[in-house]
C-alpha atoms as an extended CHARMM CRD file, in Angstrom:
* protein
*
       278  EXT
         1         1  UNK       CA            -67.0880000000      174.2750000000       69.0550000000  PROA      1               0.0000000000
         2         2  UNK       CA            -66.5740000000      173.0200000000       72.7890000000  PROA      2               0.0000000000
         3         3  UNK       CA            -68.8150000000      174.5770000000       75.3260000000  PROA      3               0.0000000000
         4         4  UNK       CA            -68.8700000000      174.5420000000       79.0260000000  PROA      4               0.0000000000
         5         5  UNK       CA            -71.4900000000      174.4130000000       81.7050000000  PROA      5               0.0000000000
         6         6  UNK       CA            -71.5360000000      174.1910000000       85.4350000000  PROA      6               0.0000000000
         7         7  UNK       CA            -72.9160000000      171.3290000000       87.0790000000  PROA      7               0.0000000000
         8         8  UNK       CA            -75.0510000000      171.7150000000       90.2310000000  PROA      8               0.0000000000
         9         9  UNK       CA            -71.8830000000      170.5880000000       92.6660000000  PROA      9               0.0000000000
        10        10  UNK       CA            -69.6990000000      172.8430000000       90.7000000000  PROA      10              0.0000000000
        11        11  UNK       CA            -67.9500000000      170.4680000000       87.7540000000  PROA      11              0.0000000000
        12        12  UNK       CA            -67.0680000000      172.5150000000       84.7510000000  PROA      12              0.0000000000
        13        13  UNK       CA            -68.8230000000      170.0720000000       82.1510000000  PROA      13              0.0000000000
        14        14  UNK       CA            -67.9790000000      170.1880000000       78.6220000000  PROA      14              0.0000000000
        15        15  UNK       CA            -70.7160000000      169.6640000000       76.0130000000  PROA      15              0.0000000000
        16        16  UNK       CA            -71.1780000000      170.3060000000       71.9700000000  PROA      16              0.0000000000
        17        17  UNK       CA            -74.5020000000      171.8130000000       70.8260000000  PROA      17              0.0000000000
        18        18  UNK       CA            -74.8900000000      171.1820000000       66.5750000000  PROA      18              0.0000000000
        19        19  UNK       CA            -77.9170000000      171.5540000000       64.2540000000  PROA      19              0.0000000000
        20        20  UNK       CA            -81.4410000000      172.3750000000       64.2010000000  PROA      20              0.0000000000
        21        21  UNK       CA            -84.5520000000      170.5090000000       64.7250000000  PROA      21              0.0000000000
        22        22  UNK       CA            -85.2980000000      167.5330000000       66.8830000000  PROA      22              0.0000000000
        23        23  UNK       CA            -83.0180000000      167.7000000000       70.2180000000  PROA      23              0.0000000000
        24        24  UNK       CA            -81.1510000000      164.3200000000       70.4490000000  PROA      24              0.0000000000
        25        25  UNK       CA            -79.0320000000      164.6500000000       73.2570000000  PROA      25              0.0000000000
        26        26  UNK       CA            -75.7040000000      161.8460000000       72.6680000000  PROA      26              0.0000000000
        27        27  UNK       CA            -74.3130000000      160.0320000000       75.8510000000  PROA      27              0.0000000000
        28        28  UNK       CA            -70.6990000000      158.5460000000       75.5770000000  PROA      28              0.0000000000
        29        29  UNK       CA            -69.7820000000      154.9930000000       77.0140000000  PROA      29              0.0000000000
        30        30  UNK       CA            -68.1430000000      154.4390000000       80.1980000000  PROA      30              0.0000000000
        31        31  UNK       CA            -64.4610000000      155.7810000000       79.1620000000  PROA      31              0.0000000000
        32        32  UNK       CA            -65.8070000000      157.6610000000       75.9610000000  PROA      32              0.0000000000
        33        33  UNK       CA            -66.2200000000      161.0140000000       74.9800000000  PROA      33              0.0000000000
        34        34  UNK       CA            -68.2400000000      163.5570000000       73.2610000000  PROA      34              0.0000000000
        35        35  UNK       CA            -66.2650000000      162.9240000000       70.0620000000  PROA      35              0.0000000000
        36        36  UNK       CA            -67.6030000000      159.4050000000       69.3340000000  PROA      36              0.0000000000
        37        37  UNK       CA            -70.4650000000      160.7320000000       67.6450000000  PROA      37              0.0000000000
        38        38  UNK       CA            -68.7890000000      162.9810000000       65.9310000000  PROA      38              0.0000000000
        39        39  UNK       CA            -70.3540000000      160.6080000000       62.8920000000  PROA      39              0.0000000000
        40        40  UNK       CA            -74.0430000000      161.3210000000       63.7700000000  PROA      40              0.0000000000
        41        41  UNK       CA            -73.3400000000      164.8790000000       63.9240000000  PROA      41              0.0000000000
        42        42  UNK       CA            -71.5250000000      165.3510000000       60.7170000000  PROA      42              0.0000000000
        43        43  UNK       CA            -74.6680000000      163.4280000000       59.1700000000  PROA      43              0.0000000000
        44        44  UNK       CA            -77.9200000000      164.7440000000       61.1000000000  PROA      44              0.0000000000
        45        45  UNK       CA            -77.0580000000      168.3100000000       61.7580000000  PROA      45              0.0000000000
        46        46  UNK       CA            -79.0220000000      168.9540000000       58.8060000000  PROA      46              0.0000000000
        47        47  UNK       CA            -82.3280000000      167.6430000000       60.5050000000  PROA      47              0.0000000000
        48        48  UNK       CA            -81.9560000000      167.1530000000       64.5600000000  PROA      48              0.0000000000
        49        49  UNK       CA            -80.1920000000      169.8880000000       67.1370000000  PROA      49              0.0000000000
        50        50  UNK       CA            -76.9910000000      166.9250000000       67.9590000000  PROA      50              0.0000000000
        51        51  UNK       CA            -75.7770000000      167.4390000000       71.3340000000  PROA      51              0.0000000000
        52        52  UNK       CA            -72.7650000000      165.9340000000       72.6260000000  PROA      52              0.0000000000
        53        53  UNK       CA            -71.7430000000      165.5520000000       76.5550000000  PROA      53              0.0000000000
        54        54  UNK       CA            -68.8110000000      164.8250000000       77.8870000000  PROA      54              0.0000000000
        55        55  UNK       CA            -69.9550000000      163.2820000000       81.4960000000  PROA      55              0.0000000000
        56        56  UNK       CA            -67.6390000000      164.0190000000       83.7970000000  PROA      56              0.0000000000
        57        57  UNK       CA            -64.5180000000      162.8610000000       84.2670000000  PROA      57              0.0000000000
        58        58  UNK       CA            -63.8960000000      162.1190000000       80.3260000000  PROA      58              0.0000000000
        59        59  UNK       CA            -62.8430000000      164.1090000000       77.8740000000  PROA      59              0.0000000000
        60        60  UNK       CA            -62.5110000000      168.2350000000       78.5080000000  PROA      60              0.0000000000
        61        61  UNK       CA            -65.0440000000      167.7240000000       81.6980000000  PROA      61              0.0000000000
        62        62  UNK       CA            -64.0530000000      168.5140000000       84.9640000000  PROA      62              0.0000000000
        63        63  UNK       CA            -62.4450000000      165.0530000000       87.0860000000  PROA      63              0.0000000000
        64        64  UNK       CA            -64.2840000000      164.9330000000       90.3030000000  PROA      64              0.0000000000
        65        65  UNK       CA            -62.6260000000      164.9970000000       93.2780000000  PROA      65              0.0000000000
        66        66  UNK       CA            -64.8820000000      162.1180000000       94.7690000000  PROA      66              0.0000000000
        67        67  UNK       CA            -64.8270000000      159.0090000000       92.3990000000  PROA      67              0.0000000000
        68        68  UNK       CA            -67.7310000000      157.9780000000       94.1700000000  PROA      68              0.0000000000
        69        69  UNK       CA            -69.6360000000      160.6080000000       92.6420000000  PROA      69              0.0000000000
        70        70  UNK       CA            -69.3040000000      158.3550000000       89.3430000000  PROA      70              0.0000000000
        71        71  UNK       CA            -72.7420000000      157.0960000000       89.0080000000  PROA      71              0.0000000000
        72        72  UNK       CA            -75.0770000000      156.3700000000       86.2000000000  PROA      72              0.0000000000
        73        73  UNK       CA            -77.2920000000      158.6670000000       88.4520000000  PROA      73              0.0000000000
        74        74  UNK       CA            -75.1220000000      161.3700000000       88.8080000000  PROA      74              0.0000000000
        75        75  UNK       CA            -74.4330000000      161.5880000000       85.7440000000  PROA      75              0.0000000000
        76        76  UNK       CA            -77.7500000000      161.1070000000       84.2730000000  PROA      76              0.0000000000
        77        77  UNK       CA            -78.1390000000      164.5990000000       86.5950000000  PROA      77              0.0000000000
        78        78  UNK       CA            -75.3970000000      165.8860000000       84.6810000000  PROA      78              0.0000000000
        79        79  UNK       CA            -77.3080000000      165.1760000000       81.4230000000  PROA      79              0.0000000000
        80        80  UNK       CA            -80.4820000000      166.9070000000       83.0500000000  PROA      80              0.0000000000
        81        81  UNK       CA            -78.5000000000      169.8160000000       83.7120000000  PROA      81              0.0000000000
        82        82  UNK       CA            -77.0090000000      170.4970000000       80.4310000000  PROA      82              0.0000000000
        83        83  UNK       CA            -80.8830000000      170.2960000000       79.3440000000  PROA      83              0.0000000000
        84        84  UNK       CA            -81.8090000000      172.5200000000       81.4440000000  PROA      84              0.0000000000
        85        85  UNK       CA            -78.7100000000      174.9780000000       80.6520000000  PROA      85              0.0000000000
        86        86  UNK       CA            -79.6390000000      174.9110000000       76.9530000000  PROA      86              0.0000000000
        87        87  UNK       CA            -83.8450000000      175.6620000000       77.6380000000  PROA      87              0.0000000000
        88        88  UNK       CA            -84.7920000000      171.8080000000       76.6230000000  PROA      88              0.0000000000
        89        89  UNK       CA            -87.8920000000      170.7830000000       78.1000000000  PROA      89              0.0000000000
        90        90  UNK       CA            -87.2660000000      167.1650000000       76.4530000000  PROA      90              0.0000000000
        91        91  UNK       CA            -85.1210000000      165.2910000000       74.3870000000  PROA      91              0.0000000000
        92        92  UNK       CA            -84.5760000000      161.8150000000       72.6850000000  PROA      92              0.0000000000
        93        93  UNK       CA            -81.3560000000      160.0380000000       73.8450000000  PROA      93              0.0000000000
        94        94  UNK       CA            -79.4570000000      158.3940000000       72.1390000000  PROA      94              0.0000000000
        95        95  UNK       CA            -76.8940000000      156.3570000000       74.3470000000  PROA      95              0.0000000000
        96        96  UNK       CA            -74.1330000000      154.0600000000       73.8160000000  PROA      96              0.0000000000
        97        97  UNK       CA            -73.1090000000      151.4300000000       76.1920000000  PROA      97              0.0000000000
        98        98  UNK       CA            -72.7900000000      152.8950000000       80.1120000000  PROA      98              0.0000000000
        99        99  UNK       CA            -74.2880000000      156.1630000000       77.9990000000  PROA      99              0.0000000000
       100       100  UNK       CA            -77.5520000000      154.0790000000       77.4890000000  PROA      100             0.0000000000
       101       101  UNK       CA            -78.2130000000      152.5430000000       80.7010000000  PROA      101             0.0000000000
       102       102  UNK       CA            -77.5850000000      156.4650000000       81.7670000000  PROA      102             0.0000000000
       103       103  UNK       CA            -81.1410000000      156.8180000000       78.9070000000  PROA      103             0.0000000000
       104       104  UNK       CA            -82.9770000000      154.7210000000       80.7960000000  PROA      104             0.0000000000
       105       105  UNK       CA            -82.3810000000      155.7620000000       83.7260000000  PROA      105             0.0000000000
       106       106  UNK       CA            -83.3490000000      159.2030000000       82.7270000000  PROA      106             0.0000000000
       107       107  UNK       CA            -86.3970000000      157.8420000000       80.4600000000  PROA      107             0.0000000000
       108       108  UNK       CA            -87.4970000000      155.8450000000       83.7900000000  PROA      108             0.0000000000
       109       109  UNK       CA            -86.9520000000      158.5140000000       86.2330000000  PROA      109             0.0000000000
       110       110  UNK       CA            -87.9830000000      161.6510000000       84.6450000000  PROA      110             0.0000000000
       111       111  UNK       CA            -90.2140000000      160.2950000000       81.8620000000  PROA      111             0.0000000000
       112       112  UNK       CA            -91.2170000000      164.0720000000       81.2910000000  PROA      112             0.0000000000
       113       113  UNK       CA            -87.7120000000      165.2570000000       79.6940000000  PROA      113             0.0000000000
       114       114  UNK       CA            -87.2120000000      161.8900000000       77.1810000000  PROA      114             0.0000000000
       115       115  UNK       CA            -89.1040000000      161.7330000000       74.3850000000  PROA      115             0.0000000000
       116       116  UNK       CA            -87.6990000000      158.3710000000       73.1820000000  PROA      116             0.0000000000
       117       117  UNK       CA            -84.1520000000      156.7480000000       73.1610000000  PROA      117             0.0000000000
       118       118  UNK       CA            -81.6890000000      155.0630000000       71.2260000000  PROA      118             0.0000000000
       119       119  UNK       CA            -79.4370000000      152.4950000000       72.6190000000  PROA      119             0.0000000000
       120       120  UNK       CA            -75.8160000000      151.7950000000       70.7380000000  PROA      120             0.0000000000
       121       121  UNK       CA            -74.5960000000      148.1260000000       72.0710000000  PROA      121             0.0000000000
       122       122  UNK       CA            -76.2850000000      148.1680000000       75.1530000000  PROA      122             0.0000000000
       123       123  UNK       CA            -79.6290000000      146.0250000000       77.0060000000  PROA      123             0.0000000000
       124       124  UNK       CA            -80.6220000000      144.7540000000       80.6060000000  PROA      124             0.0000000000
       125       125  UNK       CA            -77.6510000000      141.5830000000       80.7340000000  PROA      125             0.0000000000
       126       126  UNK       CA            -74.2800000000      142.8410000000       80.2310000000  PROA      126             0.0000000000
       127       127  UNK       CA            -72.4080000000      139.8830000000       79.3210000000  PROA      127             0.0000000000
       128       128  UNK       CA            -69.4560000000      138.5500000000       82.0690000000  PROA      128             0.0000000000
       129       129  UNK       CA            -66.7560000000      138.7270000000       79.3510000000  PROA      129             0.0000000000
       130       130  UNK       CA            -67.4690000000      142.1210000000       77.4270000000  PROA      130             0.0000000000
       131       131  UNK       CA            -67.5580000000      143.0130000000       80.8950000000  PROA      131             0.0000000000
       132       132  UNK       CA            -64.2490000000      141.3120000000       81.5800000000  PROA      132             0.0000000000
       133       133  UNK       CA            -62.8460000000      142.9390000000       78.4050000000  PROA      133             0.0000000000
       134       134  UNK       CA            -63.2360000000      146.6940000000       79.8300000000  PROA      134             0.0000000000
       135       135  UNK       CA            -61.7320000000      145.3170000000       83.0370000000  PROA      135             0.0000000000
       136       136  UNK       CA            -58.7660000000      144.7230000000       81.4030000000  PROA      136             0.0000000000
       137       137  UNK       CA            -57.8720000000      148.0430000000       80.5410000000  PROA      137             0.0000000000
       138       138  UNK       CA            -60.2100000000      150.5230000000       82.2670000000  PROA      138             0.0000000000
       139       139  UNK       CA            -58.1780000000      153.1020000000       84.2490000000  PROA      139             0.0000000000
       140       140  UNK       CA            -54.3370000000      151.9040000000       82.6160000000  PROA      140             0.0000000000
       141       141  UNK       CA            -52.5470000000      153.4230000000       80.7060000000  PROA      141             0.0000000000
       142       142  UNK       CA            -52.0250000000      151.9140000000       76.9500000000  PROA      142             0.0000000000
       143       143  UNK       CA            -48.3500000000      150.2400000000       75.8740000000  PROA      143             0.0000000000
       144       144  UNK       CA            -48.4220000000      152.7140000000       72.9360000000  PROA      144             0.0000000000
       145       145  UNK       CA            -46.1700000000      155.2980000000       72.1110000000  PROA      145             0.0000000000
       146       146  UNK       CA            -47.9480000000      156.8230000000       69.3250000000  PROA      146             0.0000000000
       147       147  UNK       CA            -51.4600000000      157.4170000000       68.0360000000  PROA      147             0.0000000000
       148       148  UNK       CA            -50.2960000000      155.9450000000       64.7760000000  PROA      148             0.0000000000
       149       149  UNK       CA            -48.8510000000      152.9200000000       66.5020000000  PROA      149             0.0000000000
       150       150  UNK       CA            -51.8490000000      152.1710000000       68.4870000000  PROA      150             0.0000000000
       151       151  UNK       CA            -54.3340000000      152.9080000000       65.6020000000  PROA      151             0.0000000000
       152       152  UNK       CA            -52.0410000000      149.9540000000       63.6760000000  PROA      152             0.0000000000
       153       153  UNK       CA            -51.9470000000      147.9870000000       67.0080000000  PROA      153             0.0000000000
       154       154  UNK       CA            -56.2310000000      148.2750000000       67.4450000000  PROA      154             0.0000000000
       155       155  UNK       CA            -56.6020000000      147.4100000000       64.1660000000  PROA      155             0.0000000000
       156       156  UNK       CA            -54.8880000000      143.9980000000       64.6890000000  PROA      156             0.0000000000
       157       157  UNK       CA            -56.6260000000      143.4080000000       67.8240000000  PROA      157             0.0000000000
       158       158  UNK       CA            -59.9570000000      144.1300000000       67.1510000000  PROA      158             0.0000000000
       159       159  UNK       CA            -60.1770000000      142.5800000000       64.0350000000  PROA      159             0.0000000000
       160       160  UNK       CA            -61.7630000000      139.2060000000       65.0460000000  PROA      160             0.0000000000
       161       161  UNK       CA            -64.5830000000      141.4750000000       65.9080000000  PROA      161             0.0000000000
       162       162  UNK       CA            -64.4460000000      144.2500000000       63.8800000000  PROA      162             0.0000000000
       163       163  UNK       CA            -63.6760000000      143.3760000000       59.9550000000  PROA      163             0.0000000000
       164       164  UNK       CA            -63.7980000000      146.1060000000       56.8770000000  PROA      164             0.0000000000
       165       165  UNK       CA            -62.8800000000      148.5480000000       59.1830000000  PROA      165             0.0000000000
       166       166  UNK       CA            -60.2800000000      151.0640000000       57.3910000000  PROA      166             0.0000000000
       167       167  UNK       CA            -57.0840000000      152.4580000000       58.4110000000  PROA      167             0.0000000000
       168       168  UNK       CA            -58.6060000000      155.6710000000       58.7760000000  PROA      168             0.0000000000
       169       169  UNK       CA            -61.5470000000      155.2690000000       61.2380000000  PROA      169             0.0000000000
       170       170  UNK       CA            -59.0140000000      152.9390000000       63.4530000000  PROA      170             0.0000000000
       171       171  UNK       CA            -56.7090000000      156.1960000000       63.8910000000  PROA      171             0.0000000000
       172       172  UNK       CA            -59.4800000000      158.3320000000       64.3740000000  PROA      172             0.0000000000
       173       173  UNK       CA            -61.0970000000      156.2960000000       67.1170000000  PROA      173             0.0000000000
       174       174  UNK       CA            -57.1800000000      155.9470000000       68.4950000000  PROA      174             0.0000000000
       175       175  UNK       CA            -57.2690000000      160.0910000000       68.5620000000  PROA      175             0.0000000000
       176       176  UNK       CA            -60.6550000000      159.6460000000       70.3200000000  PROA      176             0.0000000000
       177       177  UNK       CA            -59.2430000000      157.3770000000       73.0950000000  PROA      177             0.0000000000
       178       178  UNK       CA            -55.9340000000      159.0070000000       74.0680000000  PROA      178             0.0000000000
       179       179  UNK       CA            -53.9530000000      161.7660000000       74.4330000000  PROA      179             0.0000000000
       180       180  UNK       CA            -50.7020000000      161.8440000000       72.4110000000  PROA      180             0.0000000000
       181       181  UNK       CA            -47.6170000000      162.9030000000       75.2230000000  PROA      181             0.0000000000
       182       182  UNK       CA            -43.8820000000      162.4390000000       75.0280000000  PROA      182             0.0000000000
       183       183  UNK       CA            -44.4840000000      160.0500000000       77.8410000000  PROA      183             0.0000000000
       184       184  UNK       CA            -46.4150000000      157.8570000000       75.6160000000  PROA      184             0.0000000000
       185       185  UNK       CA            -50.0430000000      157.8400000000       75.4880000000  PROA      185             0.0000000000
       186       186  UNK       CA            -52.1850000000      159.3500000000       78.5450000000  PROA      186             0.0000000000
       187       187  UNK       CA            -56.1200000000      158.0450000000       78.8840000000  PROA      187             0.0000000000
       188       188  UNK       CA            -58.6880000000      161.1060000000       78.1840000000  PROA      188             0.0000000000
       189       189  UNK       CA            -60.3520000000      160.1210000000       81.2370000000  PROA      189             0.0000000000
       190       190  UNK       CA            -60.3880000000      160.1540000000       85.2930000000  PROA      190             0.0000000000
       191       191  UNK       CA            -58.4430000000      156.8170000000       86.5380000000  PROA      191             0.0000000000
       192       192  UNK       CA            -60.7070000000      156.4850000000       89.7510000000  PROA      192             0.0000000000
       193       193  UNK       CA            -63.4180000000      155.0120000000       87.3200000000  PROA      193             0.0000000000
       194       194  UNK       CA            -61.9330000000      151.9330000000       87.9200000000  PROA      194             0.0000000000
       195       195  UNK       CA            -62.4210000000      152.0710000000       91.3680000000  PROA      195             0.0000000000
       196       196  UNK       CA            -66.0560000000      153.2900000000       91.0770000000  PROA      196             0.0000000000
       197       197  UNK       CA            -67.1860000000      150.2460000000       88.5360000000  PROA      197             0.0000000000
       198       198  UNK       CA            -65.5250000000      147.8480000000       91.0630000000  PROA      198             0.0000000000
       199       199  UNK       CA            -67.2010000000      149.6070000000       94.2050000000  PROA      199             0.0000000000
       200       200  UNK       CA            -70.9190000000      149.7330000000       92.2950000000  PROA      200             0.0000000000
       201       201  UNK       CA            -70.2350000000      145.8720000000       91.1890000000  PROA      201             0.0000000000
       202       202  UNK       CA            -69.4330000000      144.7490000000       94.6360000000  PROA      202             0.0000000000
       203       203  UNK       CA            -72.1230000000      146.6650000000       96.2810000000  PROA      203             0.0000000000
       204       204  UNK       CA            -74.4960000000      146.1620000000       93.9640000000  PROA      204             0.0000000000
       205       205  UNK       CA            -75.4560000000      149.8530000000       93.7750000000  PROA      205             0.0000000000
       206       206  UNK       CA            -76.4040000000      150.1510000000       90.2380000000  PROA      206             0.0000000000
       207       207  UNK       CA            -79.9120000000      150.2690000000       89.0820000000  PROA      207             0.0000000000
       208       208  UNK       CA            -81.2230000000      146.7230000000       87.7550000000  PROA      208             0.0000000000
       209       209  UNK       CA            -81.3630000000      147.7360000000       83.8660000000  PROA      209             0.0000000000
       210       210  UNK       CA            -84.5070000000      145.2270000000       83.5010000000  PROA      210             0.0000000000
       211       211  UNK       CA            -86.4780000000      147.1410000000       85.8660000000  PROA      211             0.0000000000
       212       212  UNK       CA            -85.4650000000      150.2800000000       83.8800000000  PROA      212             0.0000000000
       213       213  UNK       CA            -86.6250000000      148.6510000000       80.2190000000  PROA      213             0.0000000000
       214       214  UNK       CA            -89.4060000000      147.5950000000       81.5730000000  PROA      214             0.0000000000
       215       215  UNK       CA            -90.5670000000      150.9970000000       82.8970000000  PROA      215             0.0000000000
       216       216  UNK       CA            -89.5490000000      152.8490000000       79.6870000000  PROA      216             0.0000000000
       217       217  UNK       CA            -93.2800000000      152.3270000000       78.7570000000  PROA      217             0.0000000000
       218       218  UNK       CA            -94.1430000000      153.4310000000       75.4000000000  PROA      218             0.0000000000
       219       219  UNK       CA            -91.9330000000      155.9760000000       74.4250000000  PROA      219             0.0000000000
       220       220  UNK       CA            -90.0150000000      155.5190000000       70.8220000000  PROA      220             0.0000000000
       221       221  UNK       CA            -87.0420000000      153.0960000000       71.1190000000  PROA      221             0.0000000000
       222       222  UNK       CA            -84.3270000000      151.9970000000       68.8680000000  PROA      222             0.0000000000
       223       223  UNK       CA            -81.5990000000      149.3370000000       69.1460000000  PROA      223             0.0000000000
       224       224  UNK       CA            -78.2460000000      149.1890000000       67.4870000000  PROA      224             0.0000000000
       225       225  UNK       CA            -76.4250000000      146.0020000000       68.1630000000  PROA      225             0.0000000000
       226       226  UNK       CA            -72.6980000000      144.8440000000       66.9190000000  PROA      226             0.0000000000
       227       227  UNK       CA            -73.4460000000      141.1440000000       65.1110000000  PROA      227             0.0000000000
       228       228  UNK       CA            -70.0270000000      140.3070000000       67.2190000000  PROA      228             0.0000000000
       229       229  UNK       CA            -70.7090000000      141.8990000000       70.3160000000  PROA      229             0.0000000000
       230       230  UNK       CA            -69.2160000000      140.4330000000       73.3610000000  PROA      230             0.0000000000
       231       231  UNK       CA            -71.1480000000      142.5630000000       75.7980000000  PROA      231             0.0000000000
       232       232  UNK       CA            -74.8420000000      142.3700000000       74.2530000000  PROA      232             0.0000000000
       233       233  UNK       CA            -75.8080000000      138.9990000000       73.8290000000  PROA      233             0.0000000000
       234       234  UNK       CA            -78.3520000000      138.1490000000       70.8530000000  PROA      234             0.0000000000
       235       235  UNK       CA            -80.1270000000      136.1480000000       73.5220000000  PROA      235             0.0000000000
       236       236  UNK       CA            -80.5270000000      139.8110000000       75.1340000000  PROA      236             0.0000000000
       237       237  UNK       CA            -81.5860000000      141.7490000000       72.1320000000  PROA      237             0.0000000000
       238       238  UNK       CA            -83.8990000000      139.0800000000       71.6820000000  PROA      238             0.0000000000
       239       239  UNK       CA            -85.4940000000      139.7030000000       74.6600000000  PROA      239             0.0000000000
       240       240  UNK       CA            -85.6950000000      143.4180000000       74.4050000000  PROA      240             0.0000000000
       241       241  UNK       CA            -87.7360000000      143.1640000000       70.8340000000  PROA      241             0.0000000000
       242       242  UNK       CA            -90.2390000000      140.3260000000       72.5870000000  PROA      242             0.0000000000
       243       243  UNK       CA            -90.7830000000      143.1200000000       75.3010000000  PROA      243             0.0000000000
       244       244  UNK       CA            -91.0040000000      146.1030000000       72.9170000000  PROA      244             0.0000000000
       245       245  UNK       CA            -91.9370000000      144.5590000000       69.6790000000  PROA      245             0.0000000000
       246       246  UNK       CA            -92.5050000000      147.9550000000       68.3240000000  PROA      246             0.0000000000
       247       247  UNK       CA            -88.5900000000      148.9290000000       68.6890000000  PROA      247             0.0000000000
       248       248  UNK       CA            -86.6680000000      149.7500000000       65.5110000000  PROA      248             0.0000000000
       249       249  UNK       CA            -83.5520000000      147.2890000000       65.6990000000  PROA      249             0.0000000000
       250       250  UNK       CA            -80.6060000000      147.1820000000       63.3360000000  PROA      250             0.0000000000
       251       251  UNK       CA            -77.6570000000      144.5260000000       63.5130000000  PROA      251             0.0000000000
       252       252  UNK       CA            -74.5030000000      146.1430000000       62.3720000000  PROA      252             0.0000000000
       253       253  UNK       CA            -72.2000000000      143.1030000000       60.7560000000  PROA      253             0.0000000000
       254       254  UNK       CA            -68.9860000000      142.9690000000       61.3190000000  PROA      254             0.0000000000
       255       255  UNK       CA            -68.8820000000      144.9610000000       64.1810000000  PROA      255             0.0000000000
       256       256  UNK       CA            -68.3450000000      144.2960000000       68.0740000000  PROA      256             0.0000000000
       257       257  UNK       CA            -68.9820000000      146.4810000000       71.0790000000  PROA      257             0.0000000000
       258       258  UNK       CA            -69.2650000000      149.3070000000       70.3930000000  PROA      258             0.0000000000
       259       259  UNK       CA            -70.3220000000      149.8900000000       66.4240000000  PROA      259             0.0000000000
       260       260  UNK       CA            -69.0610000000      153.5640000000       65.2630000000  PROA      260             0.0000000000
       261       261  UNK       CA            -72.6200000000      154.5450000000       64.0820000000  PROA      261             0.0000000000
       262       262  UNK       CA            -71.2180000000      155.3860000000       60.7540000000  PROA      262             0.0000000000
       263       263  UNK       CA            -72.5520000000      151.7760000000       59.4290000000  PROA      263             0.0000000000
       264       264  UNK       CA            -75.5300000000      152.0250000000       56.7240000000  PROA      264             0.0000000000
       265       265  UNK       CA            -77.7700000000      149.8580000000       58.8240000000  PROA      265             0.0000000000
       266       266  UNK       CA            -77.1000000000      152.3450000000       62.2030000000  PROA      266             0.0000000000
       267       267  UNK       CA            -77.6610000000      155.2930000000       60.2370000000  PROA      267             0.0000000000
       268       268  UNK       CA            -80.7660000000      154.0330000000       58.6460000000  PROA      268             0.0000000000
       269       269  UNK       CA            -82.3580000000      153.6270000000       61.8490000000  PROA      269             0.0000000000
       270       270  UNK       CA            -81.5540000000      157.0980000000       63.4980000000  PROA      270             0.0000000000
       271       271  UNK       CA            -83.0350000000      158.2530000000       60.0090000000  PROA      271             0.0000000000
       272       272  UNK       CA            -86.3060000000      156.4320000000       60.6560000000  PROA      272             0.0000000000
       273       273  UNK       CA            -85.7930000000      157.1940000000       64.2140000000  PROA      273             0.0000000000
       274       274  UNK       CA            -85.8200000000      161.1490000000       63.6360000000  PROA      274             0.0000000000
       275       275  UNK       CA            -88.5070000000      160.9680000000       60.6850000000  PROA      275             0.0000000000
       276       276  UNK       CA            -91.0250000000      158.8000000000       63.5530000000  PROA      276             0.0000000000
       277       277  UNK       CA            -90.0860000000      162.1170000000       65.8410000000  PROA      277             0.0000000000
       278       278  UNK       CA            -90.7690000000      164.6910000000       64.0900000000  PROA      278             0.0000000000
């Protein structure tokens, strides 16, 4: 069930609190929402405490009035806050995409609250045309009419990069995404992050994510990477294992950015993950 907090500027911020056991606190990409790990939830309830944020401005979280305010920072505050709200001293994070540059942010900042992190598709180099890719459509409205037309519709497009995917997830990830209206689809997030990626890119405002990896030090870290991926390189996952040699990494085949963390190998390695944790 759907729960609601207050942020410290006064954003009614909606979050999902599941389970028992080790607190693994899940942070959405850039235009996501709380309900893409609706996968990791159904299958570690059992054995971690799964909580789910929507950051603000997606899903049933407040817009904010200020677009500015749309800052891995800020939001990586937000995350703090719902912490604090639910009595966590610490918590592993597991973060995909924008979601886990938010991790190391936190991890890098606050190194007392994260006890380790796992990052879904994400590493210091974001590559020019994943990058491009999220351009394209970040802050528009989809063509579609329908849920069921745009599940067929992803399912064509993606499928260069995303193979053996079924009918079934494709509709559920469309459901995810948008809105259903009978204007035709409607984004389930604030437009004016458009305008805050393009501000933050020109004025180079956002934390260098090598500098962040770097200062993660020691704690537990795990890497999930889509074999297709346009937006983590293999050259840049590379990297990150030569750095932390010790991190669990799993290559999800047939998958692009962002893998649904449904895949065997991605659920093998928050298994291990959680088992190294407790």
């Amino acid at each position: 069930m759907t729960r609601q907090f207050r942020s410290d500027d006064g954003r009614t911020l909606a979050y999902d609190d599941t389970g028992t056991g080790h607190p693994l606190l899940c942070l959405a990409g850039l235009t996501r929402n709380m309900e893409d790990f609706a996968p990791v939830a159904e299958r570690f309830a059992g054995c971690a405490r799964v909580i789910r944020l929507d950051s603000r401005g997606r899903g049933r979280s407040d817009h904010d009035p200020d677009w500015r305010n749309y800052t891995i920072v800020r939001e990586g505050q937000d995350a703090l806050a719902l912490l604090d709200h639910l009595g966590i001293a610490s918590a592993s994070i597991l973060g995909t995409s924008r979601g886990g540059l938010i991790a190391m942010w936190l991890a890098a900042a606050h190194p007392e609250r994260g006890r380790g992190i796992i990052l879904n598709d994400i590493g210091p180099v974001i590559e020019p045309d994943g990058l491009a890719a999220i351009m394209d459509y970040l802050g528009r409205r989809p063509a579609y009419a329908t849920i069921a037309e745009a599940a067929r519709a992803l399912r064509a497009a993606m499928a260069p990069g995303f193979r053996t995917v079924p009918a079934e997830t494709w509709r559920a990830h469309a459901q995810r995404l948008w809105t259903e209206t009978p204007e035709g689809l409607e984004i389930r997030y604030d437009a004016h992050l458009r305008d805050a990626v393009l501000e933050q890119s020109a004025t180079g405002s956002l934390p260098d994510p090598w500098t962040l990896f770097d200062g993660l030090g020691d704690i537990p870290l795990g890497l999930v990477r889509g074999a297709n991926s346009d937006l983590l390189s293999a050259a840049t996952a590379a990297e990150m294992r030569r750095r932390r040699p010790d991190m669990l990494f799993a290559e999800i085949p047939d998958r692009g950015h962002v893998p649904f963390l449904d895949e065997p190998e991605a659920v093998r390695l928050i298994e291990t993950y959680l088992e190294r944790a407790a």
